[in-house]
DRENSE-18819 format. One record per residue (C-alpha): x, y, z. Coordinates in pm, 1 decimal, m for minus. Layout:
<nodes>
(node (X Y Z))
...
</nodes>
This chain:
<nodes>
(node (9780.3 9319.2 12893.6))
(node (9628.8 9252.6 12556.2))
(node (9501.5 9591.7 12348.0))
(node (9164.9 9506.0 12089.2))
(node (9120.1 9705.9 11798.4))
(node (8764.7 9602.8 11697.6))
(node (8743.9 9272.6 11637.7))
(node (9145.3 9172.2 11639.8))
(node (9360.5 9205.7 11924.1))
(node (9708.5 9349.7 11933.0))
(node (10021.4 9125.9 12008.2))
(node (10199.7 9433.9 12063.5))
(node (10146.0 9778.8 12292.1))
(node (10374.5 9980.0 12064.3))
(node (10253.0 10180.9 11753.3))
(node (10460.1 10372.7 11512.5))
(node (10197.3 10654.7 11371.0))
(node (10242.4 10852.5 11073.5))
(node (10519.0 11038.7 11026.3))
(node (10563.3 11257.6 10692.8))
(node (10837.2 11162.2 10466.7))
(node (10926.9 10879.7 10713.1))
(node (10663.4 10577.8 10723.8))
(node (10661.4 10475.5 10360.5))
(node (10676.1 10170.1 10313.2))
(node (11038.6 10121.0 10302.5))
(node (11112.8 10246.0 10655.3))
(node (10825.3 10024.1 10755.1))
(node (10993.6 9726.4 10643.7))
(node (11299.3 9787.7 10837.7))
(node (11086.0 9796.9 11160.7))
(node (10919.7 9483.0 11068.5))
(node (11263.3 9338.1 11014.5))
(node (11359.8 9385.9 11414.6))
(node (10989.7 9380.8 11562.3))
(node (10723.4 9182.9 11335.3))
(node (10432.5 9294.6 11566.7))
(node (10434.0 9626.8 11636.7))
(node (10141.2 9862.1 11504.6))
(node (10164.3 10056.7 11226.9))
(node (10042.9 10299.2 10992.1))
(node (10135.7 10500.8 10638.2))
(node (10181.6 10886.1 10610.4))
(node (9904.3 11055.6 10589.5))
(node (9730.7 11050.0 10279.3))
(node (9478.6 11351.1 10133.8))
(node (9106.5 11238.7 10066.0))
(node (9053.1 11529.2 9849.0))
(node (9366.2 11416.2 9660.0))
(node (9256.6 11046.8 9635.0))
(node (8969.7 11186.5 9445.7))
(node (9234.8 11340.4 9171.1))
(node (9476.6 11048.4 9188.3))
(node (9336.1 10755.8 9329.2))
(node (9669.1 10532.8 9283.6))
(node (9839.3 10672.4 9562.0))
(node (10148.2 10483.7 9615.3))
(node (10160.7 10661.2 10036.6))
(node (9890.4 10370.3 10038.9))
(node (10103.1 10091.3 9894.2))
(node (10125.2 9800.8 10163.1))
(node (10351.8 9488.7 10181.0))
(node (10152.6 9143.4 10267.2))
(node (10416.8 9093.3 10532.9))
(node (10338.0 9462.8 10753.9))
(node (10049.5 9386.2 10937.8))
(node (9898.9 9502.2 11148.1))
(node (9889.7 9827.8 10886.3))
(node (9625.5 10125.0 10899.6))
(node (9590.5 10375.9 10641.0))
(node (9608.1 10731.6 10793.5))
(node (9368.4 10996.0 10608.5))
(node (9320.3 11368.5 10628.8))
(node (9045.0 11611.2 10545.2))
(node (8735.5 11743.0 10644.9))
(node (8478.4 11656.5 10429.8))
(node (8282.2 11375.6 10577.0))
(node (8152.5 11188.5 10238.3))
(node (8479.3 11230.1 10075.6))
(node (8646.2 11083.0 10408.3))
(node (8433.4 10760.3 10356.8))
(node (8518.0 10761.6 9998.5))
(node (8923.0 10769.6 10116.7))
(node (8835.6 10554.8 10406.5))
(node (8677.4 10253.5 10138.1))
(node (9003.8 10314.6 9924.7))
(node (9228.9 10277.0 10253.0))
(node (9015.1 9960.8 10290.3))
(node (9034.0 9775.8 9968.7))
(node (9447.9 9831.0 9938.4))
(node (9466.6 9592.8 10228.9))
(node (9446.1 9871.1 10550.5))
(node (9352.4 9680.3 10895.1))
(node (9195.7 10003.5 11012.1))
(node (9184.4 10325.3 10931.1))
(node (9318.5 10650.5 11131.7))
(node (9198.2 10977.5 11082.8))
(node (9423.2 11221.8 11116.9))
(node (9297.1 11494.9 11392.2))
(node (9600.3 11641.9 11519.0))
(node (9821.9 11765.2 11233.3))
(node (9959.2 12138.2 11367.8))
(node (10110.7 12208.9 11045.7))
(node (10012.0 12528.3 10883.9))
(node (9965.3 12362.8 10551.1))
(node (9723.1 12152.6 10674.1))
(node (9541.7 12329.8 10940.8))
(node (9430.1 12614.5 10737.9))
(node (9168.9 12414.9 10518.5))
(node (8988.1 12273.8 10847.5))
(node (9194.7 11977.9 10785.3))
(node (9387.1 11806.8 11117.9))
(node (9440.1 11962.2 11419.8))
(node (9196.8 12210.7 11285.9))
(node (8911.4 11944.2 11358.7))
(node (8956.1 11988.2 11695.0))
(node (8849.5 12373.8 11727.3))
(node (8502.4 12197.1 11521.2))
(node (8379.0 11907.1 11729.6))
(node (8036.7 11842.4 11554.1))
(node (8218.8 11883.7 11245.0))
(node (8468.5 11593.9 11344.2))
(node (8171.1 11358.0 11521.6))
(node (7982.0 11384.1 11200.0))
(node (8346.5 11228.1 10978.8))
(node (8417.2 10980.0 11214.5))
(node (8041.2 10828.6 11210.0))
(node (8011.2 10911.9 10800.5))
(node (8356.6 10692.5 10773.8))
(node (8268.9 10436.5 11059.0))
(node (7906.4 10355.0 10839.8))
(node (8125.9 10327.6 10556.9))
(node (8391.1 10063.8 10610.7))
(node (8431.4 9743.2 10769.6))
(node (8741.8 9780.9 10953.2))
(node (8782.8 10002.8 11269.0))
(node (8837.7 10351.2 11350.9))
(node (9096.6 10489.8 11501.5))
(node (9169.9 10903.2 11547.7))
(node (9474.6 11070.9 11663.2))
(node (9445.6 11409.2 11821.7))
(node (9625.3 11678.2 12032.1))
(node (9527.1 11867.0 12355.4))
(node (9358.9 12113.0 12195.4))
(node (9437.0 12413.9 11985.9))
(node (9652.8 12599.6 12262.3))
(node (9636.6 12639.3 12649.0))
(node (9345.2 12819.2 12643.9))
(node (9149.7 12584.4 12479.8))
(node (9283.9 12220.7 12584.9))
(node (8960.9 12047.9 12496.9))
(node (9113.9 11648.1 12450.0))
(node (8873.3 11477.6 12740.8))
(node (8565.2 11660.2 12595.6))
(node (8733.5 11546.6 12241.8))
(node (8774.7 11216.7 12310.0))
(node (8450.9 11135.5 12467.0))
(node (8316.6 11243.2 12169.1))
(node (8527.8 11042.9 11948.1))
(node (8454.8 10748.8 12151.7))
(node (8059.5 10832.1 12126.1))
(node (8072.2 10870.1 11711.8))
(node (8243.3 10496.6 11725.8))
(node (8636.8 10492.6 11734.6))
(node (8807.5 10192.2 11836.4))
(node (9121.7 10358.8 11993.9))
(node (9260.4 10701.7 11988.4))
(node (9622.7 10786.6 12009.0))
(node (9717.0 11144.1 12189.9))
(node (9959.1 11384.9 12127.4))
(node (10039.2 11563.0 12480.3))
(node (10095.7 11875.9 12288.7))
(node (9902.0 12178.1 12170.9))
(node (9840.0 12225.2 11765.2))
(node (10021.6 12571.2 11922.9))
(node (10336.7 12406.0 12067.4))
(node (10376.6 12245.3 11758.1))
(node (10695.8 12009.0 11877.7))
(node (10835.9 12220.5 12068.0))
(node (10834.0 12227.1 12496.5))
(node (10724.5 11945.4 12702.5))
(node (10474.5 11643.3 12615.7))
(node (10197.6 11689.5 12898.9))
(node (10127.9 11309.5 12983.8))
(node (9918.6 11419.2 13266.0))
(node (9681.1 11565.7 13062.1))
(node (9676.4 11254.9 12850.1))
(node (9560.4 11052.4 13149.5))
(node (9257.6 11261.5 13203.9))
(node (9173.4 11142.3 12834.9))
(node (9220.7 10760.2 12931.3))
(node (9047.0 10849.1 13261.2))
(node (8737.6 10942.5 13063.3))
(node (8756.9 10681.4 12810.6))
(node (8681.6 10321.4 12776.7))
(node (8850.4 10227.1 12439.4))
(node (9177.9 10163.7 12423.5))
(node (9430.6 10514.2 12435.2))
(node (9767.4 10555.6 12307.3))
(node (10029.8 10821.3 12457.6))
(node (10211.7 10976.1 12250.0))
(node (10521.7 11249.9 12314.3))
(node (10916.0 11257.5 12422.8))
(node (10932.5 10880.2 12382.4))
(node (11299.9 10839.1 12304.1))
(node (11430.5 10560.1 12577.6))
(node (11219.4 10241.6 12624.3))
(node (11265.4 10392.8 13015.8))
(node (11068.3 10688.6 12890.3))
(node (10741.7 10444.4 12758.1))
(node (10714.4 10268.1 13069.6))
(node (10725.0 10630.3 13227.1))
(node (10435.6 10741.8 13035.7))
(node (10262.7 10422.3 13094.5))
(node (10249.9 10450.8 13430.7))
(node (10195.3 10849.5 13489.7))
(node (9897.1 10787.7 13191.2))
(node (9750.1 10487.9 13245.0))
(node (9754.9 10457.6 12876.4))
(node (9739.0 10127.1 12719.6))
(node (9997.3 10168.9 12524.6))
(node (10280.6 10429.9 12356.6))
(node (10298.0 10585.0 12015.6))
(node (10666.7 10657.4 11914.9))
(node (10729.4 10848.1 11643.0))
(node (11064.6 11061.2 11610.3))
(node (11222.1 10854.1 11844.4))
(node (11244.3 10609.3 11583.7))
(node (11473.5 10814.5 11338.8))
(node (11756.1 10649.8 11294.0))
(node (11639.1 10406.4 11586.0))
(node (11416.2 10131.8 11471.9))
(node (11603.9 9892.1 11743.5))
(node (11351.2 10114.0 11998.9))
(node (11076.1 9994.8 11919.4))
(node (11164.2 9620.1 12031.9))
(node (11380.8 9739.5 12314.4))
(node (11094.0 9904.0 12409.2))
(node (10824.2 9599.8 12433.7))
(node (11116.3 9396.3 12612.3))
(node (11118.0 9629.9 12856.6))
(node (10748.4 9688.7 12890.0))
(node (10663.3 9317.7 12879.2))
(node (10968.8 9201.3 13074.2))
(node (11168.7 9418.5 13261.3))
(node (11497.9 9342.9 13030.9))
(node (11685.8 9626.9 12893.8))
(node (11849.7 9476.3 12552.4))
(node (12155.3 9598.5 12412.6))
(node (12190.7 9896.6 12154.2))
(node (12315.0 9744.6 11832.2))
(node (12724.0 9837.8 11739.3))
(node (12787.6 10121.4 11521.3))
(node (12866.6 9913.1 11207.2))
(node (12538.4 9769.7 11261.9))
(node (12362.4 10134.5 11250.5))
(node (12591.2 10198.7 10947.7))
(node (12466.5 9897.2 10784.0))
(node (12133.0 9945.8 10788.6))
(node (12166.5 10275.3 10722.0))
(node (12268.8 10193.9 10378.5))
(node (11990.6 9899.1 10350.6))
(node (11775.3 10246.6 10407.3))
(node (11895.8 10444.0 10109.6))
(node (11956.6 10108.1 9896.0))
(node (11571.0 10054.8 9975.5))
(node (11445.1 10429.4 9912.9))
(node (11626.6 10437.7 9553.0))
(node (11457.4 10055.5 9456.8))
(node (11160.9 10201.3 9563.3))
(node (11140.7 10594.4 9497.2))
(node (11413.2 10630.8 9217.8))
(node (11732.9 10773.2 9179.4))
(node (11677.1 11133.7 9235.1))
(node (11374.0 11115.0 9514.7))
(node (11509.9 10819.4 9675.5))
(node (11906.3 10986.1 9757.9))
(node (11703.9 11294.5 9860.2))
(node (11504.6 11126.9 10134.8))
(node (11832.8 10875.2 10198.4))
(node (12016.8 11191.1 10327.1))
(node (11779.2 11289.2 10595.9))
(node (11783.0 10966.9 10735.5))
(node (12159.6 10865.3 10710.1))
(node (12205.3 11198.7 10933.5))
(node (11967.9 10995.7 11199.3))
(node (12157.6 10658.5 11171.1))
(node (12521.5 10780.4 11268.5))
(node (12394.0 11025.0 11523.4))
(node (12644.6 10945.6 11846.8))
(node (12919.2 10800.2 11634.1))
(node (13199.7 10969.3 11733.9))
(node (13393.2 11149.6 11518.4))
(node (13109.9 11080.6 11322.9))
(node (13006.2 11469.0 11207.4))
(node (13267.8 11469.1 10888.4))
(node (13054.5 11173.0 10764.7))
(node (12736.0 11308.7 10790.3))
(node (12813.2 11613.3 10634.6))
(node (12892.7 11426.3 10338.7))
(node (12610.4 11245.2 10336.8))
(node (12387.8 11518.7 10277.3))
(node (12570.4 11587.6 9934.3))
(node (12504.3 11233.0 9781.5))
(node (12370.4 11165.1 9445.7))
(node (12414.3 10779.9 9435.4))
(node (12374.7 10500.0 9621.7))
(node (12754.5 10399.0 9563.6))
(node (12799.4 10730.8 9687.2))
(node (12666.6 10617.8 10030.7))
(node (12819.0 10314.0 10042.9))
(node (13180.5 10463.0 9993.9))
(node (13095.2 10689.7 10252.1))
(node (12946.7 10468.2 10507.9))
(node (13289.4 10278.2 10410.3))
(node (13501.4 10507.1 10527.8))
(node (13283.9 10571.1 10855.7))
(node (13304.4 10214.1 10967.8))
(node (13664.1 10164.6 10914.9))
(node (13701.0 10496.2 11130.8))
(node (13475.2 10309.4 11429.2))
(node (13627.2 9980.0 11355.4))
(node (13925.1 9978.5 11140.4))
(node (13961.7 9743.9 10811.8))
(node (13763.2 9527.8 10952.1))
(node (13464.2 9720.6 11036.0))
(node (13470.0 9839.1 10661.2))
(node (13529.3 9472.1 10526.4))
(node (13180.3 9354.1 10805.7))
(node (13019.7 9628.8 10661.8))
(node (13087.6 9570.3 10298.8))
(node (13009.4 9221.6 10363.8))
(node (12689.3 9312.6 10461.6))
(node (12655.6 9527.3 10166.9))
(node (12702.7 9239.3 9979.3))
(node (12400.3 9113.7 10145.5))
(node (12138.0 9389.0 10122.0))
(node (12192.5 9425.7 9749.1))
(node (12037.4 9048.0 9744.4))
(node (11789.4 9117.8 9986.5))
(node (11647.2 9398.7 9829.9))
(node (11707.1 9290.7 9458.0))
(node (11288.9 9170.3 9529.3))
(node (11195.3 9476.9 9759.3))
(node (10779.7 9511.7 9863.0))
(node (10549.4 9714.4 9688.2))
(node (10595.7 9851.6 9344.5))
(node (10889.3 10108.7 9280.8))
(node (10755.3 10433.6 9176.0))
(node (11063.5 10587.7 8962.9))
(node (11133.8 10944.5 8920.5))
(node (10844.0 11090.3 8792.6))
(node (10750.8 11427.1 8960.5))
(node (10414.4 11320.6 9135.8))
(node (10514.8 10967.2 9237.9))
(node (10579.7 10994.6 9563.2))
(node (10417.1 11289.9 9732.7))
(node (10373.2 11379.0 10095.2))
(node (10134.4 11647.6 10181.4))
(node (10432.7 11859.4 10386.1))
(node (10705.7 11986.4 10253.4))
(node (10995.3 11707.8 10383.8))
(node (11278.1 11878.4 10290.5))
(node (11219.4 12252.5 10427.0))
(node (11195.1 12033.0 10795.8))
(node (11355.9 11769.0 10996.7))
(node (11141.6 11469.9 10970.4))
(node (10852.2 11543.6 11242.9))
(node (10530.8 11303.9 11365.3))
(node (10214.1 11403.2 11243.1))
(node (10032.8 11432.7 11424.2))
</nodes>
């Protein structure tokens, strides 16, 4: 079943959607690395801030990602269209506006899931942005603000009606936050009323679990997000299974390991010593979940200042799952990433304070989807 997004047409019915502190551009090329066609798209990027700082590196893209969006935030329409031209002219394929965002951070200046308690507010952005570009549309979005107000058909018809090309749906309230149970039943009254193309979105973690909520949503197709921590190797296990029925193997611990490290090696190119070990240690954690014996390693990996640092450590770990010769594959492969990445996409930003900035706090939280 193909998927259009305005004019081009999807070779793949998975998307990875903005996560905060996770789909920068490094992480993104280690998903293109095991699945070249899965959709996209950055963190979430302020249009009010654009205005201050308009060389936002959230934005930078490698010519080898596509299909990419840009994911924006705010709620002013004409500064919206003034992100969404930006998002446009860096090389986005389309542009998502962020509608779903529960964090309080962003929710208190009308901003994300806020949108959804404002309706005319929201129609009047996505039409001011949709004039303004030449790419499509696309808007991500929750229930509704809480039980009492789960207003995602009435939403979405009216996101369809302003000129979207696709929506993607949380099947959580902005009150839930992440916590409880994704309602993909509610999601399917969305694609019910719709005729653009919907993507579910909640408690994807198995490629078993995306063919679930496929076929209790009707959806055509599945945002994961935090299922991907750790995991990019779901997001192709998940379109063999969708697309043929074939379950492929996990990869071997000393393959996590490894690209584990590729992760940090790529986040310190990239993001500099000190931001780029910071961020490494959150997602190391992710990689060598369900090693066993594997909990000694991890808590040393949170106190890393170095990339040799990691790789020492990630040493030891794979000679504890393998022996010597899971640390000599492992430092073979080393070996190898430190050639790979001596050219690594986009353009590093160093250590200066502002170069990398995500509008959540990353460290105060584990790594969560937003929306």
């Amino acid at each position: 079943m193909s998927v259009r997004i305005g004019s081009f047409e999807l070779k793949s019915r998975v998307y990875v959607p903005p996560m905060a502190g996770v789909t920068d551009i490094v992480f993104r090329n280690i998903v293109r690395q095991v699945d070249p066609n899965c959709l996209l798209s950055t963190e979430m990027v302020s249009s009010r801030g654009l205005m201050y700082r308009k060389e936002c590196h959230i934005m930078d893209l490698a010519p080898d990602e596509h299909p990419i969006g840009i994911q924006i935030f705010g709620h002013e329409p004409d500064v919206m269209a003034q992100a969404a031209q930006m998002a446009e002219a860096r090389g986005a394929d389309f542009v998502d506006i962020n509608m779903g965002c529960p964090v309080p951070k962003i929710t208190k200046g009308k901003d994300g899931c806020a949108l959804m308690r404002e309706p005319e507010l929201a129609r009047e952005i996505i039409s001011t942005i949709k004039s303004a570009i030449n790419i499509p549309v696309t808007v991500k979005f929750r229930l509704g603000w809480d039980d009492s107000s789960r207003n995602a058909v009435e939403f979405g018809e009216m996101v369809e009606a302003a000129g979207a090309s696709l929506v993607t749906v949380h099947g959580r309230t902005r009150a839930q936050l992440y916590s409880g149970k994704a309602d993909w039943s509610f999601i399917a009254k969305v694609k019910k009323a719709l005729s653009i193309p919907v993507f579910g979105n909640g408690d994807v973690f198995e490629a078993e679990d995306a063919a679930r909520l496929l076929e209790v949503t009707g959806c055509d197709g599945v945002a994961v997000a935090r299922g991907t921590l750790g995991n990019p190797w779901l997001i192709p296990r998940i379109t063999r299974f969708l697309d043929d029925g074939i379950m492929t193997e996990a990869p071997d611990d000393i393959d996590r390991i490894t690209v584990a490290f590729k992760h940090c090696l790529g986040l310190v190119q990239y993001k500099g010593l000190r931001i780029g070990t910071s961020e490494s240690r959150r997602h190391m954690t992710h990689y060598t979940k369900g090693i066993s014996g594997g909990a000694v390693f991890r808590n040393r990996l949170t106190q890393i200042s170095s990339v040799e640092d990691a790789m020492n450590i990630l040493a030891d770990l794979a000679e504890h799952v393998q022996g010597p010769s899971g640390r000599q594959r492992f430092l073979l492969a080393v070996e190898n990433a430190y050639l790979e990445y001596c050219k690594h996409p986009g353009k590093g930003a160093g250590d200066r304070k502002d170069s990398i900035k995500t509008p959540v706090d990353v460290h105060a939280v584990a790594p969560v989807a937003v929306p």
